[in-house]
RODRENMI-22590 format. One record per residue (C-alpha): residue in one letter; chain; x, y, z. Coordinates in Angstrom, 2 decimals. Layout:
N
> a / A / X / Y / Z;
...
END
This chain:
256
> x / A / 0.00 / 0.00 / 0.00;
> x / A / 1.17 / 3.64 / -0.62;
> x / A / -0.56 / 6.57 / 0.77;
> x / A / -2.38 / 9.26 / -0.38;
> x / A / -4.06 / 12.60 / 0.90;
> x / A / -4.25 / 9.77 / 4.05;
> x / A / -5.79 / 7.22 / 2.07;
> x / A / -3.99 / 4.26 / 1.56;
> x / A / -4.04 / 2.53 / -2.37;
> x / A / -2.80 / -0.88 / -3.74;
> x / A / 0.57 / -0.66 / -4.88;
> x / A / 0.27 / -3.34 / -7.70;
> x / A / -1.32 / -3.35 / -11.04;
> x / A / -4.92 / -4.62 / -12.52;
> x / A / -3.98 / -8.12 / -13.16;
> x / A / -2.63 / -8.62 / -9.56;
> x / A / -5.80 / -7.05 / -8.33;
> x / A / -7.96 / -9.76 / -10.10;
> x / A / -5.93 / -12.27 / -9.33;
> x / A / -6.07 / -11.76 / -5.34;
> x / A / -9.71 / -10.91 / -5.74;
> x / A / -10.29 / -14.08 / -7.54;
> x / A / -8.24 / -16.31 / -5.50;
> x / A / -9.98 / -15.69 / -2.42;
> x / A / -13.62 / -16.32 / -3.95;
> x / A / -12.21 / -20.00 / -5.66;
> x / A / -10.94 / -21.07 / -2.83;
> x / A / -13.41 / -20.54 / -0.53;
> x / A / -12.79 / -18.50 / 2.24;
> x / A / -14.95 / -17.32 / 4.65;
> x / A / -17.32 / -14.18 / 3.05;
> x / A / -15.29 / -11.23 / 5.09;
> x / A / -17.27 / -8.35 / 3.17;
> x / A / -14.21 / -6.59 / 2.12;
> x / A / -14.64 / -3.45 / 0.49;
> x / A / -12.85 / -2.50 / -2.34;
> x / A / -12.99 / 0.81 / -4.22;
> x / A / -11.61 / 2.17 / -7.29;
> x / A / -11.33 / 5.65 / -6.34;
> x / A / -9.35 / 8.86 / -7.90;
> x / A / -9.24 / 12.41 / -7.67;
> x / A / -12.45 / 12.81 / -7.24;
> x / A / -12.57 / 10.59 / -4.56;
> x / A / -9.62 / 11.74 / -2.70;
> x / A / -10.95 / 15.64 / -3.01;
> x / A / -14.59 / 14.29 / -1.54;
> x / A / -12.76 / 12.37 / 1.40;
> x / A / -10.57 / 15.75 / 2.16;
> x / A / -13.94 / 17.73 / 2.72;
> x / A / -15.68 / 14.74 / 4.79;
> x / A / -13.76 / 13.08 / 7.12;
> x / A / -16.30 / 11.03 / 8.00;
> x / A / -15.91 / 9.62 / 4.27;
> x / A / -12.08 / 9.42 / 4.55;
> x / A / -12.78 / 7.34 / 7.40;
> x / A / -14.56 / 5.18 / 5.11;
> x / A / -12.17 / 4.65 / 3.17;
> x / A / -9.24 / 3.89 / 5.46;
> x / A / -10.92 / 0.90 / 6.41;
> x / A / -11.57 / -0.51 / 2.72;
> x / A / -9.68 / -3.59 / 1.93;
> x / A / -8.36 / -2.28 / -1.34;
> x / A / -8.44 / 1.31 / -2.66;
> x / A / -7.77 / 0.70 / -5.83;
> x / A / -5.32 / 3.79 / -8.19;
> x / A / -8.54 / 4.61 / -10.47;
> x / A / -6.89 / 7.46 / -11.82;
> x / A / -3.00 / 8.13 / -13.91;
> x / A / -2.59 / 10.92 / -11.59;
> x / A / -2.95 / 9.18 / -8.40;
> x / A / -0.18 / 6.48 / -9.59;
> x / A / 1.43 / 8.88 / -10.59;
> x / A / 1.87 / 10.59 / -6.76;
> x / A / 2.40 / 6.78 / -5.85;
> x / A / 5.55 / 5.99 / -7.65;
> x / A / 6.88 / 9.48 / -6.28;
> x / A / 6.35 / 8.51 / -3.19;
> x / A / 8.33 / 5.24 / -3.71;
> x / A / 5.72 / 2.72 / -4.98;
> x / A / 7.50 / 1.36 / -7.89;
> x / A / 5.28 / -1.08 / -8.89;
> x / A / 1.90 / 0.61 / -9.28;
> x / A / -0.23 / 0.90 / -12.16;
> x / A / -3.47 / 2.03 / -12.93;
> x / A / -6.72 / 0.06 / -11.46;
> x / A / -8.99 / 1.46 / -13.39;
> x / A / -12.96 / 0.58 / -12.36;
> x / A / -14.27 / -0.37 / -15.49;
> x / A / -10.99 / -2.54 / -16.30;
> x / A / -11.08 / -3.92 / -13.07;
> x / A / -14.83 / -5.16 / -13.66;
> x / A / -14.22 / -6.25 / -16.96;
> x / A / -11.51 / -8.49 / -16.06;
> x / A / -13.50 / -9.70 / -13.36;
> x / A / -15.95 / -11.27 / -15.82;
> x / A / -13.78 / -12.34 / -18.13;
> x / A / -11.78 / -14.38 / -15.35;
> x / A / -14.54 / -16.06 / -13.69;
> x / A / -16.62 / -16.62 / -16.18;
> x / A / -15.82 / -19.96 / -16.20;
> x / A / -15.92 / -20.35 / -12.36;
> x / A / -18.25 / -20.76 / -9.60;
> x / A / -18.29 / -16.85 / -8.91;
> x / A / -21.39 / -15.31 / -8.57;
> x / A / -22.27 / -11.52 / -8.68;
> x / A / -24.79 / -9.62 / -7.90;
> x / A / -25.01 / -5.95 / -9.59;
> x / A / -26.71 / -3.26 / -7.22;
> x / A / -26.78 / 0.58 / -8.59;
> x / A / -27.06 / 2.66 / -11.78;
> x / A / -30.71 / 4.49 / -12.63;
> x / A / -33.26 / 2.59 / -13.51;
> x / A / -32.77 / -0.62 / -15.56;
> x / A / -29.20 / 0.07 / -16.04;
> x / A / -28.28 / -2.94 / -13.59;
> x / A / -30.47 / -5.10 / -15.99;
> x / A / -28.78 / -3.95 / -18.85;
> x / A / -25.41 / -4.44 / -17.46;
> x / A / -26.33 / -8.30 / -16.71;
> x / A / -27.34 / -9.26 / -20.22;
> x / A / -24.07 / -7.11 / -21.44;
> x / A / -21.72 / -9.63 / -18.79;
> x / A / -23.55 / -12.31 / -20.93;
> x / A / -22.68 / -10.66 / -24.25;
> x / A / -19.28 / -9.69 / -23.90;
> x / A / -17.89 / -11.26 / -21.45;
> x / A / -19.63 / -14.70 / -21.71;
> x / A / -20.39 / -14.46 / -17.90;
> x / A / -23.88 / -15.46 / -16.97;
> x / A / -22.92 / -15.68 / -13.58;
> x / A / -25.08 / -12.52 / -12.69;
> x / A / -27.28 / -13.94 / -10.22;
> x / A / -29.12 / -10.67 / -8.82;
> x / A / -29.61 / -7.25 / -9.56;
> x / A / -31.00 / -4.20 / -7.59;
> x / A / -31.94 / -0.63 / -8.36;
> x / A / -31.60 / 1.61 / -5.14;
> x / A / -33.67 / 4.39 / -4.03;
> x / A / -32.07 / 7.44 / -4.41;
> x / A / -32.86 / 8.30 / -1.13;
> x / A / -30.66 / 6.87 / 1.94;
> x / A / -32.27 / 3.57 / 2.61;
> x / A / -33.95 / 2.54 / 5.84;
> x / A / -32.26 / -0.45 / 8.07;
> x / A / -34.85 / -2.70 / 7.02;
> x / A / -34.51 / -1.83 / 3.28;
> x / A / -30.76 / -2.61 / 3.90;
> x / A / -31.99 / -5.66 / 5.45;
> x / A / -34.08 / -6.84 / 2.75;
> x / A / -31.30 / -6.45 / -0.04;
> x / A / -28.88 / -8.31 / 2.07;
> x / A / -31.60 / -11.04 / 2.47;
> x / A / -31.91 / -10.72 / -1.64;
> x / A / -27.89 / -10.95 / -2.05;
> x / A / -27.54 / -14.09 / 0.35;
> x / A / -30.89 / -16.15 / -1.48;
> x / A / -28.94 / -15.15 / -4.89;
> x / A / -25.94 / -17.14 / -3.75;
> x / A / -23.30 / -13.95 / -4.70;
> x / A / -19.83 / -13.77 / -4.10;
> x / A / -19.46 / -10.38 / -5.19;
> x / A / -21.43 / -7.54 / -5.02;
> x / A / -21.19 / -4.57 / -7.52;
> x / A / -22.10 / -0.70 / -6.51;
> x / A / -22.80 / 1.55 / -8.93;
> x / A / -23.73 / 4.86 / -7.78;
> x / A / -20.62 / 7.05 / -8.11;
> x / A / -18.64 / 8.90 / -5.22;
> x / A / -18.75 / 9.07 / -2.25;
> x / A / -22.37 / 7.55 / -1.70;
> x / A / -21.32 / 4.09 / -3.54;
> x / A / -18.32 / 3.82 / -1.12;
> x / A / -20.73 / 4.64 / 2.09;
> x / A / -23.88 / 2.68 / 0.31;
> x / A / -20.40 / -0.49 / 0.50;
> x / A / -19.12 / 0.00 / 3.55;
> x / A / -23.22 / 0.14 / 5.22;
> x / A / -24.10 / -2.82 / 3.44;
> x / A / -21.22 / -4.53 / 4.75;
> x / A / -22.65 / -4.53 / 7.81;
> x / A / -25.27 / -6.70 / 6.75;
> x / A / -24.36 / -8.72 / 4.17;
> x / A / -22.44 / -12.28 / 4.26;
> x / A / -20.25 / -12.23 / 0.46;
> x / A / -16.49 / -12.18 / 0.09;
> x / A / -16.75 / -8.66 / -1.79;
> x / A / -18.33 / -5.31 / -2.22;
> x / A / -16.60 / -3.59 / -5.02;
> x / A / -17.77 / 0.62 / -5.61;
> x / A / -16.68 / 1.05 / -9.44;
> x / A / -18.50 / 4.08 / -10.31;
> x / A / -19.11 / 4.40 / -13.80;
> x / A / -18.38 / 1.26 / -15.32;
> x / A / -22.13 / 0.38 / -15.24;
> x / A / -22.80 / 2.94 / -17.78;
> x / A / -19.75 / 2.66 / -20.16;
> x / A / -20.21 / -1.47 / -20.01;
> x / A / -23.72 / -0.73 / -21.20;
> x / A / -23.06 / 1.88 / -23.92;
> x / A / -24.60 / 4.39 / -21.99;
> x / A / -21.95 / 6.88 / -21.93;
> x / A / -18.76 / 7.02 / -24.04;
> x / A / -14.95 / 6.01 / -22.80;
> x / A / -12.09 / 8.40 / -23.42;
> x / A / -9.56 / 6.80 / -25.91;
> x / A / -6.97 / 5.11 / -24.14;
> x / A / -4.32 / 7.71 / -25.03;
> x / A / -6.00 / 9.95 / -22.85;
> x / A / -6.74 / 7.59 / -19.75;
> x / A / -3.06 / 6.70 / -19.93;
> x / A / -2.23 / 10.13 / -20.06;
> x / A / -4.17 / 11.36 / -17.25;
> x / A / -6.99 / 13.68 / -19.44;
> x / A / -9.91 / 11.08 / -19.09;
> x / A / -11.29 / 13.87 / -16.78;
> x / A / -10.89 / 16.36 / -19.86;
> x / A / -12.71 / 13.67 / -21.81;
> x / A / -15.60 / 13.38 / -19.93;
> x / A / -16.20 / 16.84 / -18.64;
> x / A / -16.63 / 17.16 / -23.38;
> x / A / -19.11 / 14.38 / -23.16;
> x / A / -21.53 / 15.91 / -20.09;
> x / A / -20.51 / 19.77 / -19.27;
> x / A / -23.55 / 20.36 / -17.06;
> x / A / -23.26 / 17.70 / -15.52;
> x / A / -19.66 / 17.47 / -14.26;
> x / A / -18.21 / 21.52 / -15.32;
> x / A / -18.78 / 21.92 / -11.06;
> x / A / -17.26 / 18.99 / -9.67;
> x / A / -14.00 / 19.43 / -12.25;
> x / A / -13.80 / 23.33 / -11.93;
> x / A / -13.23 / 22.24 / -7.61;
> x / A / -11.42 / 19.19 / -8.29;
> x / A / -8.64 / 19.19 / -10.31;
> x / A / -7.06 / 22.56 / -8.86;
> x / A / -7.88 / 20.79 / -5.39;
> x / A / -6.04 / 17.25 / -6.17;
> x / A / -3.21 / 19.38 / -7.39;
> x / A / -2.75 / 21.60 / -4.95;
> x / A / -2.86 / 19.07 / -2.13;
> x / A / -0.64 / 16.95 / -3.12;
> x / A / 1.88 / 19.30 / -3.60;
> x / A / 1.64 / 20.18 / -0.25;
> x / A / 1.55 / 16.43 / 0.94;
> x / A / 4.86 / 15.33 / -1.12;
> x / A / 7.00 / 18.35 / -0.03;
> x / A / 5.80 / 17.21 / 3.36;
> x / A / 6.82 / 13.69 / 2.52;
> x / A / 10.20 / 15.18 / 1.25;
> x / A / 11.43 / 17.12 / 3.85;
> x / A / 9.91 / 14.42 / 6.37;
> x / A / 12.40 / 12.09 / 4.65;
> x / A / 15.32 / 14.32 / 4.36;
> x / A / 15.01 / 15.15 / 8.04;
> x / A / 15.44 / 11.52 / 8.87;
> x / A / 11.59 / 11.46 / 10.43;
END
């Protein structure tokens, strides 16, 4: 793990991520309900406003490097071996490597009958019809008895993984609530993979995600929607992280 803005993110790359994830379904472990998150700027510039949701995120199992820019901080800071985890890779993998296995999922989030859609597209193109459930949430915070009745839905579905949908920072504290009532080896927040898997919106080309200007991308493709949250956050990421690594370097030259 490497940390940063006090959050601490998986220090290996996509294919080691699936791997672990995968490994620990096959073989049966005991369901531990470990969160994982791909989270990036955005993320990180939501947790330094709400502690409360930092918090949240300390205690995830894996915070996976959704973002260039956040690897990018993490190899400064010494973590050699990182690469990107980006959400919608990380599901798509996923499917693809356990198609073929015993793995159930269970898709939870999106707007209305995007969860739906995103089953029949595991089927499609990724030959996994191992979707066993799917739920559209209120938009509303749910009542302890709602939460109850979706975790009675997940365990009669038979699920080993659950997938949230709803973008940050309520799908990481929708993940980290159900996890309190839920028995599956994994609830895994990947924002908006449910809408590029289903064609809904459009992915950057992968010369921008590698180059760090997926944010540019998107903010092209919906201006109203996101012009606010990228005006605050990408001054924000920047400046904070300058602060944190010249921190980090004098912390290291002083021996502390």
């Amino acid at each position: 793990m490497v940390n940063v803005l006090g959050i601490p993110f998986y220090d290996q790359n996509l294919q080691a991520a699936v791997a672990e994830t995968i490994d620990a379904c096959a073989k049966d472990y005991l369901p531990q309900n470990h969160c994982i998150s791909a989270s990036g700027a955005h993320g990180l510039v939501e947790a330094h406003k709400d502690p409360t949701f930092k918090k949240v995120l300390q205690q995830f199992w894996r915070n996976l490097p959704d973002g260039m820019p956040t690897v990018w901080i993490g190899r400064l800071k010494g973590a050699k071996h990182i690469q990107r985890c980006y959400g919608p890779d990380f599901f798509k993998e996923m499917m693809l490597a356990s198609a073929n296995l015993p793995i159930n999922h269970f898709i939870c989030g999106g707007n209305e009958g995007v969860a739906e859609e995103l089953k029949k597209a595991c089927s499609v193109k990724f030959n996994n019809n191992n979707v066993v459930g799917t739920y559209y949430p209120p938009f509303r915070e749910m009542t302890e008895e709602e939460m109850q009745e979706l975790a009675n839905q997940i365990a009669q579905s038979g699920a080993h993984i659950v997938w949230i949908g709803l973008s940050a920072p309520k799908q990481e504290k929708f993940s980290f609530r159900l996890a309190k009532f839920t028995q599956v080896h994994f609830i895994v927040a990947v924002g908006a993979a449910f809408d590029f898997h289903t064609d809904r919106v459009r992915q950057a080309p992968h010369w921008m995600r590698q180059s760090g200007l997926e944010w540019f991308f998107r903010l092209m493709m919906e201006p109203k929607r996101l012009y606010k949250r990228y005006v605050e956050v990408v001054p924000l990421f920047i400046l904070l992280n300058i602060k944190e690594l010249l921190q980090y370097i004098f912390k290291k030259k002083s021996g502390l």
